[in-house]
C-alpha positions, 0 to 999 in steps of 0.5 A: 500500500502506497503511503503519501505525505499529507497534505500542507497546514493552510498558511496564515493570513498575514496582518502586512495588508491590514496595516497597510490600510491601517496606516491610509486611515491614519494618514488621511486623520492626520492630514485633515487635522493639519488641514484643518489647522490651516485653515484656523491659522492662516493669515487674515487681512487685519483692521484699520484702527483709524476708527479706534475701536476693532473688534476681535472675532477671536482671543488675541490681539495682534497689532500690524503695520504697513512698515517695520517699526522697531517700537510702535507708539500704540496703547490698547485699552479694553471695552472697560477702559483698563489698559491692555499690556503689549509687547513687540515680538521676539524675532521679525514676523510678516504676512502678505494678503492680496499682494499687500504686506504687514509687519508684526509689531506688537502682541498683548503680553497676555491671551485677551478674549474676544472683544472691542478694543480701543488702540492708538498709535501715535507715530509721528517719525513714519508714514507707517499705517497701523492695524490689528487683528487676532492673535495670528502666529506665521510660524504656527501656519508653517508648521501646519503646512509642513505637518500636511505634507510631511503627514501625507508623505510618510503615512502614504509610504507606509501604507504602500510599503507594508502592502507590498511586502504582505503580496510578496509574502502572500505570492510566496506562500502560494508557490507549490513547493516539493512534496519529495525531499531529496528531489528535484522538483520538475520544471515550474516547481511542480513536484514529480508524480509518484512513482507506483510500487513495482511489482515482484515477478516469480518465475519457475526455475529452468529445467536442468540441460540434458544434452541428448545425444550428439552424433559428433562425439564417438561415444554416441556413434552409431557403428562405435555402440 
């Protein structure tokens, strides 16, 4: 009776695909999250404070002018006429709206809430026009763009790369291997069909020679007897 091996264990299913698609849900959360904090951070055109009172739709208080100004001659106070504290910035902060540039050149020392705000500049030594807008940070709208890319670009690597390797892996468990060790298997590596057992042959032993008479030695002639 022909024995054969039986038949390979099922392979697992690797979790290479799910990760993949795992990491394509993420990336686009990210992604919408910095997204979305673009939208909050970008630059907004900002009010001209020659009426003396703006109004702040937002917490912050961002003053502008339309050049650089190393110590702006402005005084903020709120809608209870206490006195608003400003500072100028640590380092040189610009936005450009509809082709049209501000400088940064002052910001509450503390987050104010949303409100009116009387401001005045008094500036005498320029020809500097001055507005103010909510607390707006550029670095903050960088950094939101940066977090967009960077986001979508090392998550989309990501996801592609652990797809890929789990069809490598899935391609390679599915190729037949050879089911007989010590063999070559044949070409395609498809194994060998199996060889049938040979069957024993018994055949009767010959009977023993008898050489019978032969006319060619004298013994057996006929005028020798």
């Amino acid at each position: 009776m022909t024995m054969y091996p039986p038949p390979p264990a099922a392979p697992k299913k690797s979790v290479l695909p799910k990760v993949g698609i795992a990491c394509f849900v993420v990336g686009a959360l990210v992604v919408g999250f910095f997204v979305w904090r673009i939208v909050v951070t970008a630059p907004r055109t900002p009010q001209s404070i020659e009426g003396g009172v703006v109004h702040l739709k937002k917490e912050g208080l961002t003053i502008y002018a339309s050049i650089p100004v190393l110590n702006p001659p402005c005084e903020v106070q709120d809608a209870n006429g206490n006195d608003v504290p400003i500072k100028p910035p640590t380092g040189s902060e610009t936005i450009t709206i509809n082709g049209e540039s501000w400088y940064v050149v002052a910001r509450s020392t503390q987050t104010v809430p949303a409100g009116d705000y009387s401001i005045s500049c008094t500036d005498d030594e320029t020809s500097a026009t001055y507005a103010a807008g909510p607390k707006s940070s550029v670095f903050a709208f960088v950094l939101s763009i940066l977090g967009t890319v960077f986001s979508f670009l090392i998550f989309l690597g990501l996801g592609i790369t652990f797809l890929t390797v789990g069809a490598v892996k899935k391609r390679r468990r599915n190729r037949p291997a050879n089911t007989f060790p010590g063999q070559p298997g044949a070409p395609g590596n498809y194994p060998y069909p199996p060889v049938p057992p040979q069957q024993n042959h018994t055949f009767p032993a010959p009977p023993p020679y008898n050489p019978g008479p032969n006319p060619d030695r004298p013994q057996n002639r006929p005028q020798d007897r």
